[in-house]
SEVEX-821279 format. One record per residue: z, x, y of N, C-alpha, C in turn; residue in one letter. Coordinates in nm, 3 decimals, decimal comma, padded with zeros to 5 digits. Layout:
<sites>
((Z X Y) (Z X Y) (Z X Y) A)
...
</sites>
This chain:
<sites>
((00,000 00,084 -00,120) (00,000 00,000 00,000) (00,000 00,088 00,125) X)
((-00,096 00,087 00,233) (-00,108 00,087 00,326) (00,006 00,060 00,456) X)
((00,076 00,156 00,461) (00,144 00,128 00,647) (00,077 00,150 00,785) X)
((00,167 00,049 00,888) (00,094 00,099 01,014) (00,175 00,219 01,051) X)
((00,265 00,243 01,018) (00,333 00,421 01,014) (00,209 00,549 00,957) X)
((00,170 00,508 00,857) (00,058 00,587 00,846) (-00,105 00,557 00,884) X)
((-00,132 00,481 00,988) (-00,275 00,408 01,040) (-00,254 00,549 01,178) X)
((-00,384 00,478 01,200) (-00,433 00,560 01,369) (-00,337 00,462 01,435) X)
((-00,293 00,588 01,554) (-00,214 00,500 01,657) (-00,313 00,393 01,731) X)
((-00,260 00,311 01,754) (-00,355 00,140 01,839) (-00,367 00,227 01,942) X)
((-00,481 00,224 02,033) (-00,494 00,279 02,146) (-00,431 00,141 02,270) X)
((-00,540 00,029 02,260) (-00,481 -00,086 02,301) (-00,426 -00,240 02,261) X)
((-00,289 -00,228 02,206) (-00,235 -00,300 02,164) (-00,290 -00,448 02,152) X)
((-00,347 -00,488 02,288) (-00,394 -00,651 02,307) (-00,480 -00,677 02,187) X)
((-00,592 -00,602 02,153) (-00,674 -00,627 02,106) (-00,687 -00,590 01,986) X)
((-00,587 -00,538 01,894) (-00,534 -00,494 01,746) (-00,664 -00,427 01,724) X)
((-00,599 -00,395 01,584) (-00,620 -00,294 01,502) (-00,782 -00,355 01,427) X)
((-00,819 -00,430 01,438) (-00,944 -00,480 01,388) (-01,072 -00,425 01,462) X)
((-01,077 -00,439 01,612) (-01,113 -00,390 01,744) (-01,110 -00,264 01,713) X)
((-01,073 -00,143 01,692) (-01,050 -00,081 01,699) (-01,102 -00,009 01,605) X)
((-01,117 -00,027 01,511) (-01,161 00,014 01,381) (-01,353 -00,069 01,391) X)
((-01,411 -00,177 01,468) (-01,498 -00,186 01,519) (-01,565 -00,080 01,627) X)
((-01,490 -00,055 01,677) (-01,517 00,075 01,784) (-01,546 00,234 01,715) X)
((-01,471 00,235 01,607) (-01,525 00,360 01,542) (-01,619 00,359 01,458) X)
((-01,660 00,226 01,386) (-01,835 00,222 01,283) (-01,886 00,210 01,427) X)
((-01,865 00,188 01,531) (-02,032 00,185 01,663) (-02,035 00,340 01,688) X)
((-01,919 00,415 01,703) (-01,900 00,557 01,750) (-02,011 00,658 01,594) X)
((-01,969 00,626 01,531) (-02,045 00,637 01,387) (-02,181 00,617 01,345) X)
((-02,249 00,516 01,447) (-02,364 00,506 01,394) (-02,462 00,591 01,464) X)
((-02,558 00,605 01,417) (-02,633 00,742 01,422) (-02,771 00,673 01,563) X)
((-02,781 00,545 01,600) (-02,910 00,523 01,640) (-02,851 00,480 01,801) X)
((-02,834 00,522 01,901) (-02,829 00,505 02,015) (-02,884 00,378 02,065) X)
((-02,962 00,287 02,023) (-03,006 00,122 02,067) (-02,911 00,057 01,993) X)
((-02,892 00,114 01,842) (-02,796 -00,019 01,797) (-02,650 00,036 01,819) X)
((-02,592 00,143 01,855) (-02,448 00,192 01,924) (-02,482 00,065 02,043) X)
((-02,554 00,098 02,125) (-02,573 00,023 02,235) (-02,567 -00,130 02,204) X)
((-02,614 -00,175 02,150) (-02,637 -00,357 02,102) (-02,509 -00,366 02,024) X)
((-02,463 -00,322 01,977) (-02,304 -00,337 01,895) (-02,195 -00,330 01,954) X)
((-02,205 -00,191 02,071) (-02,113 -00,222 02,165) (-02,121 -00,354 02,280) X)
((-02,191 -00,413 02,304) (-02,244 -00,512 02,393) (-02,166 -00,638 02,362) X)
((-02,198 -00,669 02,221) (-02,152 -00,798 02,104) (-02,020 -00,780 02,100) X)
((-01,936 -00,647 02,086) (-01,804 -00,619 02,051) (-01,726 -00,635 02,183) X)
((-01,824 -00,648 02,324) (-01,806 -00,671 02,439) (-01,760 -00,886 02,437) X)
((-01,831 -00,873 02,403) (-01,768 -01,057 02,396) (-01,716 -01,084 02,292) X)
((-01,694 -01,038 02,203) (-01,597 -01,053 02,094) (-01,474 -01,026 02,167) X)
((-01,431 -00,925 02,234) (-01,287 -00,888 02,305) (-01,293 -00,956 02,434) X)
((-01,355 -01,086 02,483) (-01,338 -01,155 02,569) (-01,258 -01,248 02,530) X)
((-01,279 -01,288 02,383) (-01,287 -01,428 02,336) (-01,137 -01,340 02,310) X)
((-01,100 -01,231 02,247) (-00,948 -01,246 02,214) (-00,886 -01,197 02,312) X)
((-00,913 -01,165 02,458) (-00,848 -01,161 02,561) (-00,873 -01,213 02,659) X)
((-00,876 -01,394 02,687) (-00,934 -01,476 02,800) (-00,904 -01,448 02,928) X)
((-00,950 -01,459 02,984) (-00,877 -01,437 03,131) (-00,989 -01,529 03,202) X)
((-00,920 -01,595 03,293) (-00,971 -01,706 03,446) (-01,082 -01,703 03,494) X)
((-01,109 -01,545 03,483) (-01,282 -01,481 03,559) (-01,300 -01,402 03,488) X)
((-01,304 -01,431 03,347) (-01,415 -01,394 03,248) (-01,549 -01,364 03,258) X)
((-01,582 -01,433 03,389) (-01,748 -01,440 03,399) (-01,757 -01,357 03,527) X)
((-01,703 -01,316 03,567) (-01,670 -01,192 03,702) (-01,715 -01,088 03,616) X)
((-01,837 -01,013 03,740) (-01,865 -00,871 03,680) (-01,762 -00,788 03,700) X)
((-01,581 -00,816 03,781) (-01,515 -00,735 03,783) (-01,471 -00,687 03,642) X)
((-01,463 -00,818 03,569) (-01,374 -00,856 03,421) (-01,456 -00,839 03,306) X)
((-01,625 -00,779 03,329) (-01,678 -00,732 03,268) (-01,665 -00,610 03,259) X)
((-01,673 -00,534 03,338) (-01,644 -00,370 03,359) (-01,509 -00,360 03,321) X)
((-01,382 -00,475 03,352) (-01,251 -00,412 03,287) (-01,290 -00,378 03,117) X)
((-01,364 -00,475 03,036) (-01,373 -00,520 02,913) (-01,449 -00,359 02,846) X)
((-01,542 -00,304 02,961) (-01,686 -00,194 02,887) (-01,544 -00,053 02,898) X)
((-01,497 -00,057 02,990) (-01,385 00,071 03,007) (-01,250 00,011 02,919) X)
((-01,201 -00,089 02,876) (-01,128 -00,066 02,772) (-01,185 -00,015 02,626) X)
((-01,343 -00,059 02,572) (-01,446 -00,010 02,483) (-01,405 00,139 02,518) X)
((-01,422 00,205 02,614) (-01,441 00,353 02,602) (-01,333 00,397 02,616) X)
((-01,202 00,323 02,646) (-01,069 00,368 02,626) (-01,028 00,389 02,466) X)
((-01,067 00,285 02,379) (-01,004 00,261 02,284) (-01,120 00,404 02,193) X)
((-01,222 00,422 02,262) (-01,297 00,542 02,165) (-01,243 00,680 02,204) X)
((-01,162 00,673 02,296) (-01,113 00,798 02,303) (-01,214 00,883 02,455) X)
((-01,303 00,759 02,526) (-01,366 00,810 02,600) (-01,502 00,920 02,532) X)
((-01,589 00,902 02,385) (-01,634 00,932 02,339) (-01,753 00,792 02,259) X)
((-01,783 00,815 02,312) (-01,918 00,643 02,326) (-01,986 00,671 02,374) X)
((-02,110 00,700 02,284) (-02,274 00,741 02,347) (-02,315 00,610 02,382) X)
((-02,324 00,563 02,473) (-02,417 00,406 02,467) (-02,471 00,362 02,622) X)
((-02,567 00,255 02,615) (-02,600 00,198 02,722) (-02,504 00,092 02,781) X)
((-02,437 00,143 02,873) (-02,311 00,065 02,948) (-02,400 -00,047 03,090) X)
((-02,378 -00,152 03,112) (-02,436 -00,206 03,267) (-02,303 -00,121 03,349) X)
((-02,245 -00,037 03,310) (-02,109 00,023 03,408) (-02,090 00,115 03,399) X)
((-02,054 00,228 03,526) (-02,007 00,393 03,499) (-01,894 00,422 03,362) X)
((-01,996 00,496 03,331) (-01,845 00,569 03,235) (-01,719 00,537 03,259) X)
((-01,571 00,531 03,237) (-01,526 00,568 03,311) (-01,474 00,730 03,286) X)
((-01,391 00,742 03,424) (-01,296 00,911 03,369) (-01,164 00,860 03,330) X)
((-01,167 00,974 03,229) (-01,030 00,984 03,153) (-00,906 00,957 03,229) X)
((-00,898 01,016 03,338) (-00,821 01,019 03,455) (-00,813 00,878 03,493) X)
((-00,858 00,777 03,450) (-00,830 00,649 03,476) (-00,694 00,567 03,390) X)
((-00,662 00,656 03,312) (-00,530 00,653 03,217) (-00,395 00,655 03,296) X)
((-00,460 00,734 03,390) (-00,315 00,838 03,478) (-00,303 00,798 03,604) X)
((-00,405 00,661 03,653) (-00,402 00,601 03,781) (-00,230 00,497 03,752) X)
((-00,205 00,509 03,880) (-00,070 00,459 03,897) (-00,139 00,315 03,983) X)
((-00,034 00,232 03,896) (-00,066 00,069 04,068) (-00,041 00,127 04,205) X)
((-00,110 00,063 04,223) (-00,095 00,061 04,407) (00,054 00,013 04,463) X)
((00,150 00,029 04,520) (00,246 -00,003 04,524) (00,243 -00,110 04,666) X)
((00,286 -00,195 04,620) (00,324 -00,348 04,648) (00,369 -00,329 04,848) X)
((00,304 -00,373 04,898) (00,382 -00,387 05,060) (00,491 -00,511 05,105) X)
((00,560 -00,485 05,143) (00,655 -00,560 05,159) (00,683 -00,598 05,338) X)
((00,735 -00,721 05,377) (00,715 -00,725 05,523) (00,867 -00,671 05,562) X)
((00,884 -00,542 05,665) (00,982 -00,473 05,707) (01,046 -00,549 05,810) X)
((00,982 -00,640 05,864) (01,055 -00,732 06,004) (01,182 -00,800 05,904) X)
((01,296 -00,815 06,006) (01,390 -00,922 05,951) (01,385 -01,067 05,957) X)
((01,387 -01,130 05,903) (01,380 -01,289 05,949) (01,491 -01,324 06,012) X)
((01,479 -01,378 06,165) (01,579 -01,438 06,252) (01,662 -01,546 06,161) X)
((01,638 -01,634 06,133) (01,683 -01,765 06,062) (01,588 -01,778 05,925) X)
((01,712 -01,722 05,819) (01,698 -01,695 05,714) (01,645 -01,871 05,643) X)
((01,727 -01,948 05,657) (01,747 -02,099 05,589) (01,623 -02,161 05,651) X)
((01,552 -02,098 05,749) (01,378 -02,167 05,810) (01,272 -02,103 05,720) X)
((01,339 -01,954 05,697) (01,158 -01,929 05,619) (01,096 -01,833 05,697) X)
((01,013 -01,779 05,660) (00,923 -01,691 05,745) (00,775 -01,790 05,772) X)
((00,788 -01,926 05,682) (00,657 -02,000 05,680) (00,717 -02,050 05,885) X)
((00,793 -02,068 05,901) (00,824 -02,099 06,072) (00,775 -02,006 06,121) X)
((00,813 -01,893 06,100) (00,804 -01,781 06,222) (00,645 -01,748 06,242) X)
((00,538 -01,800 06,125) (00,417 -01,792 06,180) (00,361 -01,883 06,219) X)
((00,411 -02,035 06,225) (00,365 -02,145 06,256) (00,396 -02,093 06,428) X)
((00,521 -02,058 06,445) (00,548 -02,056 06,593) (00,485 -01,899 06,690) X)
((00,415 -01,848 06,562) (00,339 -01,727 06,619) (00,230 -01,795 06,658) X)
((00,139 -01,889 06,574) (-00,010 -01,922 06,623) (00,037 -02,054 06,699) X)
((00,168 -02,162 06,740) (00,175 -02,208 06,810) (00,165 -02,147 06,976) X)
((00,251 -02,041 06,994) (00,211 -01,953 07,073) (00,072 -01,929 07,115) X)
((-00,025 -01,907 07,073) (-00,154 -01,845 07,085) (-00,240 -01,987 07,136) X)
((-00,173 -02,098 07,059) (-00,235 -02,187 07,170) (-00,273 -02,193 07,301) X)
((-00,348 -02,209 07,359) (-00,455 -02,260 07,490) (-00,371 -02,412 07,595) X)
((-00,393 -02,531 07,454) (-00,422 -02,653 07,521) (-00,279 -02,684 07,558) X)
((-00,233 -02,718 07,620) (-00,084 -02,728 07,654) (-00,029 -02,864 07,595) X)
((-00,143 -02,955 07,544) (-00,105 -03,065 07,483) (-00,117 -03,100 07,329) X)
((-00,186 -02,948 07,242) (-00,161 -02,882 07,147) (-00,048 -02,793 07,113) X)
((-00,024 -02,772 07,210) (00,102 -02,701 07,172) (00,252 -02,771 07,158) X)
((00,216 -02,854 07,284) (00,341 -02,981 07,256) (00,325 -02,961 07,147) X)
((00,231 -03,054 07,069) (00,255 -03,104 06,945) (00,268 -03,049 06,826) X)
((00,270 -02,911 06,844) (00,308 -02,795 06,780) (00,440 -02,777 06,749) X)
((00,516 -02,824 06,831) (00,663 -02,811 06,906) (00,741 -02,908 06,806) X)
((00,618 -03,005 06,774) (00,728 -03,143 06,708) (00,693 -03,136 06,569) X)
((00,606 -03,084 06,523) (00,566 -03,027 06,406) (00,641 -02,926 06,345) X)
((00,675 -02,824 06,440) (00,750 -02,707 06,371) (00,889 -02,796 06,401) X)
((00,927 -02,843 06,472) (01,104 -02,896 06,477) (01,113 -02,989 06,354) X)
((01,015 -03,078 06,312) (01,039 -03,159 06,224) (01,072 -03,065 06,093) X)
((00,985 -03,000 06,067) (00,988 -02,900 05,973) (01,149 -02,864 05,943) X)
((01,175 -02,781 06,098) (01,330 -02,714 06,062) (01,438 -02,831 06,033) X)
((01,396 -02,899 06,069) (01,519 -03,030 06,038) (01,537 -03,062 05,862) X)
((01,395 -03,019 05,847) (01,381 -03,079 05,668) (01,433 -02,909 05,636) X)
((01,381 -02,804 05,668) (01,449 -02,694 05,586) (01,569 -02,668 05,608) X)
((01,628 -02,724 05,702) (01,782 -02,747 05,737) (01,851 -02,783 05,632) X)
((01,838 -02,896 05,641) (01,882 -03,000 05,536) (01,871 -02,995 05,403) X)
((01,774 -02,884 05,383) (01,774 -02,861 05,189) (01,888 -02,774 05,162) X)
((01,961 -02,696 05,258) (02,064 -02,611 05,250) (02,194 -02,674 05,334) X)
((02,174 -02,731 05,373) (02,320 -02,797 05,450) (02,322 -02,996 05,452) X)
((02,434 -03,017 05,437) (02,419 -03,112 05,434) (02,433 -03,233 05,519) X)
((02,508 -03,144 05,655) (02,527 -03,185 05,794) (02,403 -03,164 05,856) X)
((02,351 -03,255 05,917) (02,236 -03,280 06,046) (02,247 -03,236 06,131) X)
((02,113 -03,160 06,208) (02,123 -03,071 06,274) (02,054 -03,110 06,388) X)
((02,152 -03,095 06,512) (02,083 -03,171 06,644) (01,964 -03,127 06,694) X)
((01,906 -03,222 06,767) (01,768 -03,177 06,878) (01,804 -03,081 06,898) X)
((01,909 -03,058 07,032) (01,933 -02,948 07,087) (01,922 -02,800 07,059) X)
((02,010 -02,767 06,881) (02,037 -02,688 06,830) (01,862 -02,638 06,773) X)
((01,781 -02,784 06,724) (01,654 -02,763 06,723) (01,576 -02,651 06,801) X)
((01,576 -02,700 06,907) (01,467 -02,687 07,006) (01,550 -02,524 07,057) X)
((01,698 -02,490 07,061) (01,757 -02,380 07,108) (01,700 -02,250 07,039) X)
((01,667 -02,315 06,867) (01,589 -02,214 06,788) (01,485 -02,185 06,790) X)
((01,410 -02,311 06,845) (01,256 -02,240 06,876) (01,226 -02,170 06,976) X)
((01,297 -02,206 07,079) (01,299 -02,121 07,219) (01,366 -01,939 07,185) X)
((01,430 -01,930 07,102) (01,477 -01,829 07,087) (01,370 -01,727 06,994) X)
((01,305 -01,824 06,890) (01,209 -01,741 06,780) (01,060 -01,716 06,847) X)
((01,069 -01,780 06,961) (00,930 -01,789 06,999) (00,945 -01,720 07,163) X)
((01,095 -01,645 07,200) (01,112 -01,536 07,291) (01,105 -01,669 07,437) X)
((01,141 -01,787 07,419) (01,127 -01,881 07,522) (00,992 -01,910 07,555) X)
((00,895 -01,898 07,489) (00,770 -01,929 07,508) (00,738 -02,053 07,461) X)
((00,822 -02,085 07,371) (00,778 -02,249 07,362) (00,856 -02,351 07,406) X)
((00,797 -02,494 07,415) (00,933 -02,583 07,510) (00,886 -02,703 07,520) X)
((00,963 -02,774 07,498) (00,985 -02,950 07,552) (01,073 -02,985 07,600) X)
((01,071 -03,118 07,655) (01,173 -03,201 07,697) (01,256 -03,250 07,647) X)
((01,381 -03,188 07,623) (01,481 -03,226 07,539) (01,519 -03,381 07,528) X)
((01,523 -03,454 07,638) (01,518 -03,564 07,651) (01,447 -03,701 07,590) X)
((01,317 -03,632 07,610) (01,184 -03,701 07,557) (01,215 -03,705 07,411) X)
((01,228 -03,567 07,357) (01,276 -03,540 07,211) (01,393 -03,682 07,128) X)
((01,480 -03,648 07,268) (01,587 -03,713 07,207) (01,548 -03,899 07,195) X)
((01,469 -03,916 07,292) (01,462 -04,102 07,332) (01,360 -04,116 07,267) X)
((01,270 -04,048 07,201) (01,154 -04,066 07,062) (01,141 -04,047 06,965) X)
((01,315 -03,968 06,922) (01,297 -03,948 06,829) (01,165 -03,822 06,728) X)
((01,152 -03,758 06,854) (01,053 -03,674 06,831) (01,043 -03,578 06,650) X)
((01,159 -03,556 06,663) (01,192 -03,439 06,550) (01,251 -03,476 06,417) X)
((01,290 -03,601 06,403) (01,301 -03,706 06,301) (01,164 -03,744 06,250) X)
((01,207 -03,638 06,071) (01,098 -03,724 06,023) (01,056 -03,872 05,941) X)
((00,951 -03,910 05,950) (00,905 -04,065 05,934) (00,935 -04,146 06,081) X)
((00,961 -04,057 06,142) (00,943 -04,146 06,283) (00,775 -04,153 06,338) X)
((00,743 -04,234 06,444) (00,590 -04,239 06,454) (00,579 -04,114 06,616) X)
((00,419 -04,074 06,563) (00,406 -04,004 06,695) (00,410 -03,982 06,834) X)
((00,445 -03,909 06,901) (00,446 -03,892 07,054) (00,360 -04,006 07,123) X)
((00,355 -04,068 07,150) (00,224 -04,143 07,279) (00,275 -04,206 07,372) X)
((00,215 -04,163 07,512) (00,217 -04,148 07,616) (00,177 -04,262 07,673) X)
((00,094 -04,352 07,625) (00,056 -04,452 07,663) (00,122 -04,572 07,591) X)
((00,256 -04,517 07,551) (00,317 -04,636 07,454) (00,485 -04,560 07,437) X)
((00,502 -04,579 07,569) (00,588 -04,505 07,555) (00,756 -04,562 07,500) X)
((00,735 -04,717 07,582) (00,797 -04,868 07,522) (00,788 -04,923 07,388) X)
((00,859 -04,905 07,290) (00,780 -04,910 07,148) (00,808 -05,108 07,103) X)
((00,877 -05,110 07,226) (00,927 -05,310 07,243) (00,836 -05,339 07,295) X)
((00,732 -05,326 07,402) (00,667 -05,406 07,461) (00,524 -05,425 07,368) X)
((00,552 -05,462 07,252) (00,426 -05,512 07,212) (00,384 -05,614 07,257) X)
((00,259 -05,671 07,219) (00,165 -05,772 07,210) (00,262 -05,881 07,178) X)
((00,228 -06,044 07,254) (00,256 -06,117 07,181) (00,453 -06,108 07,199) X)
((00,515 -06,078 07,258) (00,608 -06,065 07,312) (00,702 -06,006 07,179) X)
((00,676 -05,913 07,067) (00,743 -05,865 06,970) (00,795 -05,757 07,037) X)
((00,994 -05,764 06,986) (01,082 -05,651 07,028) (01,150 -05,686 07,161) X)
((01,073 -05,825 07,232) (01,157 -05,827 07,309) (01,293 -05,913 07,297) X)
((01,385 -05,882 07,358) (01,494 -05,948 07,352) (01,544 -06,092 07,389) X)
((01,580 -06,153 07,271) (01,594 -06,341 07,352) (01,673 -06,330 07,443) X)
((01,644 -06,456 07,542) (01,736 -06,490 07,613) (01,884 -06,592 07,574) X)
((01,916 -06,558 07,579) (02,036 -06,686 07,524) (02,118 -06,727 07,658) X)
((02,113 -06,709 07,784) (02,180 -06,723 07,885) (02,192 -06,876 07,908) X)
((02,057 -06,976 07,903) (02,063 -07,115 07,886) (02,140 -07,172 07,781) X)
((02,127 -07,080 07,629) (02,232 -07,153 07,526) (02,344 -07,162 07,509) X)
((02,408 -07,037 07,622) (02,568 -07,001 07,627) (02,586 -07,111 07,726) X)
((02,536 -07,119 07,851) (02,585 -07,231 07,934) (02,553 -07,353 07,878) X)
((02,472 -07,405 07,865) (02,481 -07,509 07,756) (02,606 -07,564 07,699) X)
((02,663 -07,454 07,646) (02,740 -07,468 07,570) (02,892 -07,479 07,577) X)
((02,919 -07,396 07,692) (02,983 -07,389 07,754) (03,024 -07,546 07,896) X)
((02,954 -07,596 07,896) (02,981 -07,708 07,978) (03,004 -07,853 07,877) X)
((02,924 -07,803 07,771) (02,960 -07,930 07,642) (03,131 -07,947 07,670) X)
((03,144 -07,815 07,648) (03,306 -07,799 07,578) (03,377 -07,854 07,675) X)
((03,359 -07,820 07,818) (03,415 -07,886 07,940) (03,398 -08,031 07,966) X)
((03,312 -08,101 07,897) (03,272 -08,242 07,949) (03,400 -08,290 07,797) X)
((03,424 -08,267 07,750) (03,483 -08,251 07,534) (03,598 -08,232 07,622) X)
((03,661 -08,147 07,709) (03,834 -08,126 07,720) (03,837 -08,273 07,831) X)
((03,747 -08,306 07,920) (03,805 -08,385 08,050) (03,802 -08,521 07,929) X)
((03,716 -08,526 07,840) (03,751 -08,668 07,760) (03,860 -08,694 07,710) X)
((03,930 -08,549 07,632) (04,058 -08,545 07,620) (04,183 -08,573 07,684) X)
((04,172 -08,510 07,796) (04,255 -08,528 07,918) (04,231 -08,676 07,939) X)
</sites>
């Protein structure tokens, strides 16, 4: 019986020991078209047992022809659509990862704020940017609230954006507060509706009852003098 203690070491594990032992009858054969046409076939054979997303990417083709010449030891006479590769491609290290060195002002907002209120900034229209203002506050109110469970005022709102955005951004605290601006599922800013009672059709406005109280009030008085 046969051990893998005594086999050739696997060069690349993914693709076992079957692969591999395919790679040395192509290294073996004596005719340079069919090395070539065998390695090609053995090329989509090791697709199918290592799928990947962009399979059909000439990047993920060339990974597939340089693992072929990895697993031969870099000794494969054949017609490649791809450079050789060099050996020295063994000994390439990853690229090491960048990381962002700035600190985040307000950890519990995110850094997804601090660029909303960078390209709010860069705004032009001054009535784009308002609405920039109520967009990013609504926001901090909801990322507030996934970490605390106390509600967090306009004020304290709007004190943070003015501060992350170096006082460059700004509303009317007021306006904020009497619209409900920064509450979300509330409805949008408009200017031309600024009364959200004075609809159509007299909806929201308030009855009068001033005729039903006096009314009512004199019943009761005409009701005591009968008594009397």
């Amino acid at each position: 019986m046969e051990y893998n203690t005594g086999r050739e070491h696997l060069k690349l594990r993914e693709y076992g020991r079957n692969v591999q032992n395919l790679v040395s009858h192509i290294q073996n054969e004596s005719d340079k078209e069919k090395r070539s046409k065998h390695a090609a076939i053995l090329v989509e054979l090791m697709k199918q047992i290592n799928p990947n997303f962009n399979k059909d990417s000439a990047e993920y083709d060339q990974k597939i022809w340089d693992d072929v010449f990895i697993i031969s030891g870099f000794d494969m006479d054949v017609d490649s659509p791809f450079p050789t590769p060099e050996p020295s491609l063994l000994e390439r290290k990853p690229e090491r990862l960048t990381y962002f060195s700035n600190e985040i002002k307000f950890k519990h907002y995110g850094r997804s704020i601090e660029i909303l209120i960078k390209n709010a900034i860069a705004l032009e229209d001054p009535k784009e940017k308002e609405g920039a203002v109520i967009v990013i506050g609504k926001l901090m109110k909801s990322f507030f609230l996934t970490w605390n469970k106390d509600a967090i005022s306009d004020e304290l709102v709007l004190k943070n954006i003015k501060k992350m955005s170096n006082d460059q951004l700004d509303i009317n605290i007021e306006t904020v507060k009497e619209l409900n601006l920064f509450d979300l599922g509330k409805p949008a800013y408009n200017k031309n509706r600024r009364n959200y009672s004075n609809n159509k059709g007299g909806k929201g406005k308030r009855p009068h009852h001033g005729g039903g109280h006096q009314g009512g009030h004199k019943g009761n008085n005409q009701n005591r003098r009968r008594h009397n």
